[in-house]
Every structure is written in structure tokens, then in C-alpha cells.
N, C-alpha and C positions, 0 to 999 in steps of 0.2 A: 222236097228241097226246091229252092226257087230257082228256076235258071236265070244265067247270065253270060251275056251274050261275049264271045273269046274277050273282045276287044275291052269289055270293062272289066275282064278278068284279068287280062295282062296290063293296064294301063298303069298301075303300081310299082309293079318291077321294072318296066318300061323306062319309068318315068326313074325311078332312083337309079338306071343304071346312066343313062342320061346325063343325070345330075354328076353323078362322078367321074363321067370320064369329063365333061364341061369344066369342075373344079381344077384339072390338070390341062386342060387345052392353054394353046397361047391368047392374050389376051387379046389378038386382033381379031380371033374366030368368035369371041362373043361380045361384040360390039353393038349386031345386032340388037341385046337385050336392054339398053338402054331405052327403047322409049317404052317397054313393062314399068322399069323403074322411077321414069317422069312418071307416067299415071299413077303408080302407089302413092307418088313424094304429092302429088295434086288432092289425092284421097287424106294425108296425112299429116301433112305441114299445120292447117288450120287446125288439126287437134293438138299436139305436139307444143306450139307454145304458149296455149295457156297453161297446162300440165308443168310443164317447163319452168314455168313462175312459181306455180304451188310448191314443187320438188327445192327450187332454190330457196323457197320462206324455210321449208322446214328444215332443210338439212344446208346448214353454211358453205359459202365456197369455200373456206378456210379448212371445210373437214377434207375436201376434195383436192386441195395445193396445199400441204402441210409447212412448205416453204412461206407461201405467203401469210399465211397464220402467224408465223414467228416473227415475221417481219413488222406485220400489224399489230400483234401483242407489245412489240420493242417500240416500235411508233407512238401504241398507246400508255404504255408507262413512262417513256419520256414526258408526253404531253401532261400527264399526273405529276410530273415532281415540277415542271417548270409551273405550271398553275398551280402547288402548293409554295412554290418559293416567293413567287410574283404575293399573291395573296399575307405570306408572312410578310414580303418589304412593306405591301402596303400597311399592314394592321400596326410595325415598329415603327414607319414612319410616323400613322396616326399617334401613337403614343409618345412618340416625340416631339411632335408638334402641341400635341395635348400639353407634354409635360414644359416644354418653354415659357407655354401661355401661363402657366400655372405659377413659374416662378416669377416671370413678370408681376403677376399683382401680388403676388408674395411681399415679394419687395415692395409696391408701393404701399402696400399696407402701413408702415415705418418708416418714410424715406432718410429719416435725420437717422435713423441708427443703421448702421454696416451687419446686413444679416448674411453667413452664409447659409445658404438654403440645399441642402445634402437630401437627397431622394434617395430611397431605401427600398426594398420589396419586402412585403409579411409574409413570413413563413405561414403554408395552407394551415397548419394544425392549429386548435384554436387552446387557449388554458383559461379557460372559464371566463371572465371578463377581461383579462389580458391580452395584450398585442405581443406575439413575439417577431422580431423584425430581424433580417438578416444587416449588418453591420459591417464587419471589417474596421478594418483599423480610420476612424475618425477623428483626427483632430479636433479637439473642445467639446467630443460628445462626452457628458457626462451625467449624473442621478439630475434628475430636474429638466434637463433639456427640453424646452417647449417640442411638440408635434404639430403638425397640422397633416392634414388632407384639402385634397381638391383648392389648393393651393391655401386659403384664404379660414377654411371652417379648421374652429380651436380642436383638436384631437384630444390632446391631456399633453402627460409629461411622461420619461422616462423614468422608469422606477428600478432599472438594474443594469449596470451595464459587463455585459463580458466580452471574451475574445471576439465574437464572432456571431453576437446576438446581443440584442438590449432588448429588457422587456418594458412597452410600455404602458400605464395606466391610465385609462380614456376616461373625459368628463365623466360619462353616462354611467360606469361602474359604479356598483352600490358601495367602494371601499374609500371612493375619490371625495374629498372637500369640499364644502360647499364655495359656491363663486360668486361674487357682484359681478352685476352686468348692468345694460342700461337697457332699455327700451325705445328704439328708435322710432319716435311718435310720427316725424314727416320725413318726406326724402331724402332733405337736406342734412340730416341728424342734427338741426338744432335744435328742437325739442328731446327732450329724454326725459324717462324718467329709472329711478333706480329699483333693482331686484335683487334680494341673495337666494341661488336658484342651490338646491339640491337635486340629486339623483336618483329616480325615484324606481330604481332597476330594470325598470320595461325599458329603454333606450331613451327616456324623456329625462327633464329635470321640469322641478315645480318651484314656484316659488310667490311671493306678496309683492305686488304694487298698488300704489294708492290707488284708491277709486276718483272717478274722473268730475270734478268742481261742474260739467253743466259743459267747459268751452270743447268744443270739438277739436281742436287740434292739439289737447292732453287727453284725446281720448284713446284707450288701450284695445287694440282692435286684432282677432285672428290674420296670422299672414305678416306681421308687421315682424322686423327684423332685430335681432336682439345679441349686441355685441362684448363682450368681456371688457371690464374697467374696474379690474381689480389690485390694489398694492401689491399683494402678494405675488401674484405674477410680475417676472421681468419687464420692461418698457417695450421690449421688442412686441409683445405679445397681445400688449394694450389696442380694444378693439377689433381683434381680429372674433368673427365670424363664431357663435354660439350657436344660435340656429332660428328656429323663425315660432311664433307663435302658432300653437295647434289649436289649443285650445282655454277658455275663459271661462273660472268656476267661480261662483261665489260663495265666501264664507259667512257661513252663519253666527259665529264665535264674533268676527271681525265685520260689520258691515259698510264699514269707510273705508276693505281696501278688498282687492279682487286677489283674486290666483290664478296664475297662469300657467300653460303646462308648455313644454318648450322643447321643440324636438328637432336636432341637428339637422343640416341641408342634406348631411350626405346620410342615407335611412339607416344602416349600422356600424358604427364606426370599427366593429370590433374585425368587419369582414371586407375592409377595404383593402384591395391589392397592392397599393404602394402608399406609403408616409414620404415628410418630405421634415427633416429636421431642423428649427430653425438656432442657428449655431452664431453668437455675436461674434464679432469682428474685434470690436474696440474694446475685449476684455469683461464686459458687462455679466458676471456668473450667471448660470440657469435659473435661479431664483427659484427663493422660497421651497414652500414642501413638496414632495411631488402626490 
């Protein structure tokens, strides 16, 4: 056995009886041991707060103040519903500013006729080519009523009206009537020339106009703008907005006159979110079939 010398043998018990009776001393008898404690805090301070940083990434102070947690969650749900409210004023406001503008050129579309112009919202669910619109009780809405969208572009007409929905039937449905229109040749719309466009059920209508004598400005060109001017339709309705040239076929059957295919401004009429009804004033019925 290895010897060992008393002193390292007792130094153990020495040392833990020491310690105990110290923990019950008053504290002016170990005042002393404060400058041990500066040089551990010298040896330890510079490890201590990077550790310190790592410890707070991983583990939140919120886990360690269960108080302040609650208080921050309540902080930060507040701040969620006022940035959902703020966000919703602005996006109604935009749509009501949207929708002002919209009746403004409505109206100038016709100025000699008294339109009232009634905005509606479409019910999401679709029934094949049909618009179904929510309603309420409308004054003069009734079968016929012109539609529009985006203030200005021709929708179709009402084809049923009930309590509390009207369904309507858009140009571009394969069920809807064929329409004259004109062909607006220059900016001014004094050159035109005329079209009976059908529905050709992909969201387009097609239709013949004459091929172009040589002058370039009756010449029928993609992009160029194409308005309704048909009897059948009410006067309020004259003009308003078909849709724009896509595209220019030639027929082979006919070769002195072109075909054009013609697809509304706004891309499917059937998945617009709100209509806007144009409802005469001066008694003038919806006209014609729908």
C-alpha cells in the first residue's frame, strides 16, 4: 500500500468540516473569502457570456418569465388583428374606389339616356355557362336586363330573375345570340366597319368582315377594339365594349372578306366577381331576347 503522508490523509475531512461549520458562521467571519471569489469571477466571466448568448438563442426568455410570454403572445395577436383590419380597409377602399370609377364611364357610355347602374356580387359556384348573381330586391331588374363588367365591357343579359338571385347569360356562352358590332378601324371610331359575331364556346366569338379595298385606314387589324351596335339590344347598351380583336383568319369559301375571332377585355366573363346592372331610368324596357 502506498503511504500517505497524515496531512493528505486528513485534508478531506478537514476541509468538509470547515466548510460546515463556515456555512452557519455569521457572515462578517467570512468576508475574508471574497477576493477567492474575484479571481474565480476573473477566470469565468469571459467564458460565461458567450455561453450565455448560445443558452438564450436556444432556449427563449419567454420559457424562463412565463408572465412575460403572455404578455408578448397578447401584444403579438393584437398587432395580427390590427394589420388584418388596416389591410382589409385598404383592399374595400381600393374596391371602392375601383368601383366609382367604373360607374363613372358607365354612365358616360350613354349620356342622353338616365342609366341606373346597380353593382351586384356573383355567387362563387359556377352552372356551366351561367352567371348566378346575388340580387335582392331591385327595382326594374328584370329577364333582359343588360350586364356589364369592368364598367364598360358588354357581359350579356339576365335570363331569370328570383327572390334573391338572377341568373345571367354572357355573350361568350355557346346558348347566347349572335350580335352586330362594329369594328373600330381608328381611335376616333369614325371609321367602322360591321360584324355578326357568334359564340364560338372557348370564351371568344367569331365572326366576317369585309376584306380591306388596299386604304389602310379600313384596314382590320389584331388589338383593334370592337363595340356592340345592335337593334336588338336596348339604346342604353349601344356601343358598349365587346372586346378587342385576337385574332384574323382567312376564309377560303369567302375570299373578299376576313374572320375575326374576338375575345372580351375582361379574360372570362363567366368568373368575374361583381356585375354592375344597367337599369333605365326613363322607362326604356331591357330589350329584346336575352
Amino acid at each position: 500500500m502506498q503511504y500517505q503522508h497524515p496531512i493528505v490523509r486528513w485534508s478531506m475531512p478537514i476541509t468538509i468540516v470547515v466548510l460546515f461549520v463556515m456555512a452557519f458562521a455569521p457572515l462578517r467571519w467570512t468576508t475574508w473569502t471574497n477576493w477567492f471569489a474575484a479571481q474565480v469571477k476573473v477566470a469565468i466571466v469571459p467564458i460565461t457570456h458567450p455561453l450565455t448568448i448560445v443558452v438564450d438563442t436556444i432556449v427563449p426568455s419567454r420559457i424562463a418569465d412565463p408572465e412575460a410570454s403572455e404578455r408578448e403572445l397578447a401584444i403579438t395577436n393584437e398587432l395580427d388583428r390590427v394589420r388584418l383590419e388596416l389591410l382589409q380597409t385598404r383592399a374595400e377602399n381600393e374596391r371602392l374606389t375601383r368601383l366609382v370609377d367604373q360607374l363613372s364611364r358607365g354612365a358616360a357610355v350613354t349620356p342622353e339616356v338616365d342609366v341606373s347602374q346597380v353593382p351586384r356580387q356573383r355567387v362563387s359556384s359556377l352552372m356551366g355557362d351561367l352567371l348566378l348573381v346575388r340580387t335582392g330586391p331591385v327595382e326594374g331588374l328584370t329577364r333582359g336586363t343588360v350586364v356589364v363588367a369592368d364598367a364598360v365591357q358588354l357581359l350579356g343579359r339576365v335570363a331569370r330573375v328570383e327572390d334573391r338571385t338572377a341568373t345571367v347569360l354572357p355573350i361568350t356562352a355557346k346558348a347566347s345570340q349572335p350580335i352586330l358590332a362594329v369594328v373600330l378601324l381608328n381611335e376616333s371610331g369614325t371609321q367602322q366597319v360591321r360584324t355578326l359575331l357568334e359564340p364560338t364556346g372557348d370564351g371568344t366569338l367569331r365572326g366576317e368582315v369585309a376584306r380591306s379595298t388596299g386604304d389602310d385606314q379600313w384596314r382590320v387589324r389584331v388589338g383593334q377594339e370592337v363595340r356592340l351596335r345592335d337593334d336588338q339590344w336596348p339604346r342604353h347598351a349601344q356601343m358598349l365594349v365587346v372586346g378587342r380583336i385576337e385574332r384574323i383568319e382567312r376564309d377560303e369559301d369567302q375570299p373578299l372578306r376576313q374572320r375575326i375571332i374576338v375575345r372580351p377585355t375582361t379574360e372570362d366573363l363567366r368568373r368575374v366577381p361583381e356585375v354592375i346592372f344597367r337599369i333605365p331610368i326613363t322607362g326604356e324596357p331591357g330589350g329584346g331576347r336575352p
